[in-house]
N, C-alpha and C positions, 0 to 999 in steps of 0.2 A: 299746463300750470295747475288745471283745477285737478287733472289726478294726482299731482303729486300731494295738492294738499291733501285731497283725502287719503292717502295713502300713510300721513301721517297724525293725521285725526285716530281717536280708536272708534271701531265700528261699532254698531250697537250688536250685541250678539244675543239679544232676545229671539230674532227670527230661527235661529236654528231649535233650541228646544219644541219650538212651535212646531215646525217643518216635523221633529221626529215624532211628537205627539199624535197629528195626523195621522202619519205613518203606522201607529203602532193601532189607532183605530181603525183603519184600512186594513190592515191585517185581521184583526179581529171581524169586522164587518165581514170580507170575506171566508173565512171559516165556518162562520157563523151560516154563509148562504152556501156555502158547500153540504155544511149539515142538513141543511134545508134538502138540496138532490139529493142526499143519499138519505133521505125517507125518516131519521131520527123522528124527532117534532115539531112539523111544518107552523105551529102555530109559535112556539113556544121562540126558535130559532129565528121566525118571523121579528119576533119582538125585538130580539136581538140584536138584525141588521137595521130595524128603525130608531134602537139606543145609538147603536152605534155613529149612525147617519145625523143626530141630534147634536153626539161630541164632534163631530167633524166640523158642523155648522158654529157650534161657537168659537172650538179654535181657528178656522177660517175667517170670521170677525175680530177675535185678536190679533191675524196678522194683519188684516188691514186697518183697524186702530193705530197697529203699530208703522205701518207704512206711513201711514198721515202725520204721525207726530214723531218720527225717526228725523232730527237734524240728518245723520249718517247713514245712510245702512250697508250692508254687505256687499251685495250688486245690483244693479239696475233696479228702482221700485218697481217698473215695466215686470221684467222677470219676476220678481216676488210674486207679482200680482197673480201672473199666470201659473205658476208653478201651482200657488198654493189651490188657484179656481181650478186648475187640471185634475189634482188632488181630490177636489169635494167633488167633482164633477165623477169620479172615480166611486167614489159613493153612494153618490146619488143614482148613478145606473144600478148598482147594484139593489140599493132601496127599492126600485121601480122593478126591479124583477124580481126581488120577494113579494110584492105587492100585487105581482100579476100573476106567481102559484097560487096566493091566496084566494086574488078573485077567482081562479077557474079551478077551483077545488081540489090541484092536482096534489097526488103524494104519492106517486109512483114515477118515475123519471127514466130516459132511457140514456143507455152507458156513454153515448155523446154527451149528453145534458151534463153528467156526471165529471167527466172527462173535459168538457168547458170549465164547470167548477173548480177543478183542479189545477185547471190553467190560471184562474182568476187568482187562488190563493197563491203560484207561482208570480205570479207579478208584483201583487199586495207584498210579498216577502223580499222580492228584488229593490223596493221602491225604498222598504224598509232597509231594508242592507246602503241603497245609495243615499238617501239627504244627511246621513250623520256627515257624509264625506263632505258636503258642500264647504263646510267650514272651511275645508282646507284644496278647496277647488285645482289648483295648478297643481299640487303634491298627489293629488287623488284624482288627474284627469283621464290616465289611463284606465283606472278601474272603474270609474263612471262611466268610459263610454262602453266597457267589456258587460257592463250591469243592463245597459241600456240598450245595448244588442242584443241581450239576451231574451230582455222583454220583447222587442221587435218580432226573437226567430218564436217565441210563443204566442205572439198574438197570427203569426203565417200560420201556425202549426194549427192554431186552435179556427182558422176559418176554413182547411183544410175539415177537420174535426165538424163545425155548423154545417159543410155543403154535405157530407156526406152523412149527418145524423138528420138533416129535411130530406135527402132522397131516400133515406128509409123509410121515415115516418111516411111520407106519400105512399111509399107499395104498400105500408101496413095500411094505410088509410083508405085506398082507392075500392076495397071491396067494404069495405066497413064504414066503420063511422065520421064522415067529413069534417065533422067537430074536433075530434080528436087532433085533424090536422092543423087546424085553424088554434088550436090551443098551444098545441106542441108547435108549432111557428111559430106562434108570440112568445114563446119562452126563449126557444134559440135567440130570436132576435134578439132581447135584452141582454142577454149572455153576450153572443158577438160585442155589442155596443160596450159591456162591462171591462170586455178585453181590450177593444178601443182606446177605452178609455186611459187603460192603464200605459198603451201606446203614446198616447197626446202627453201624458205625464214623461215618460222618455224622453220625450221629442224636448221638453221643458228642459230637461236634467241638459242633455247635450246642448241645446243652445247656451244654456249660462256657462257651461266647459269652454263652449265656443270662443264667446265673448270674453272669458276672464283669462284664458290662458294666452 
């Protein structure tokens, strides 16, 4: 009985501009820490992904404004909620890994490092491509899960990418400088985690396909 009332309630459809907004800073964020590995200007590109990290943070608070005071919304507040914290959390790794070139002064990066980057903005741009779709969930549930696979086979691809960008840096490291290794570690790490990240965000997109279809 209660879906059908809401079914003929109209939804509130604030949350999707929001959803894309996100999105289109997630994109940006990432590019931005791409630029970063590929050597442009670590300080400059820095800034960049912590502008960017700042507009995630408020529109992240507007959706949950709007969750709290939405009589209706689109699907489950639950899902809203997560969807949108996947999102910033997406971000926010990324933040944390421009933050930790900067402390260990790096500005030379090796073609894994590069090649994670590359991966991170493939995802940023997939995530972009899927929540316009959410509007119309059951109409767009095939190409949402086709979107969210695809994240999936890049975030494989790119830890494939992390195991074997540490086993190099250890042979380079093993006669040399053990520093080096300990730096170039904490950078994969953030990376893997940014692709993660953008995984958990899939994992959101197909649950509410799940649920709504």
């Amino acid at each position: 009985m209660l879906q059908w009332f809401q079914r003929l309630m109209p939804h509130q459809e604030k949350f999707f501009p929001l959803f894309e907004r996100h999105a289109e800073v997630l994109v940006a964020g990432a590019r931005a820490l791409r630029d970063m590995l590929n050597g442009r200007d670590t300080g400059r590109d820095c800034r960049e992904v912590l502008a960017q990290e700042l507009k995630a943070d408020d529109i992240t608070r507007e959706v949950m404004v709007a969750i709290r005071t939405s009589f209706i919304t689109p699907f489950d507040r639950a899902d809203i909620k997560n969807l949108i914290t996947s999102m910033d959390d997406a971000i926010d790794q990324m933040q944390q890994t421009a933050k930790a070139i900067l402390l260990f002064e790096m500005t030379s990066f090796e073609p894994e490092m590069q090649a994670m980057a590359d991966a991170i903005v493939e995802c940023a741009e997939l995530v972009q491509r899927a929540v316009p779709l959410l509007a119309s969930v059951a109409t767009n549930a095939t190409t949402l899960n086709d979107l969210c696979l695809q994240i999936t086979r890049i975030e494989e691809r790119a830890d494939d990418i992390h195991d074997r960008g540490l086993k190099r840096l250890y042979q380079k490291a093993k006669g040399g400088d053990p520093m080096e290794f300990v730096r170039g570690h904490e950078i994969y790490g953030h990376l893997e985690e940014s692709v993660d990240r953008f995984d958990d965000v899939a994992n959101e997109i197909q649950g509410i396909v799940i649920e709504q279809v």
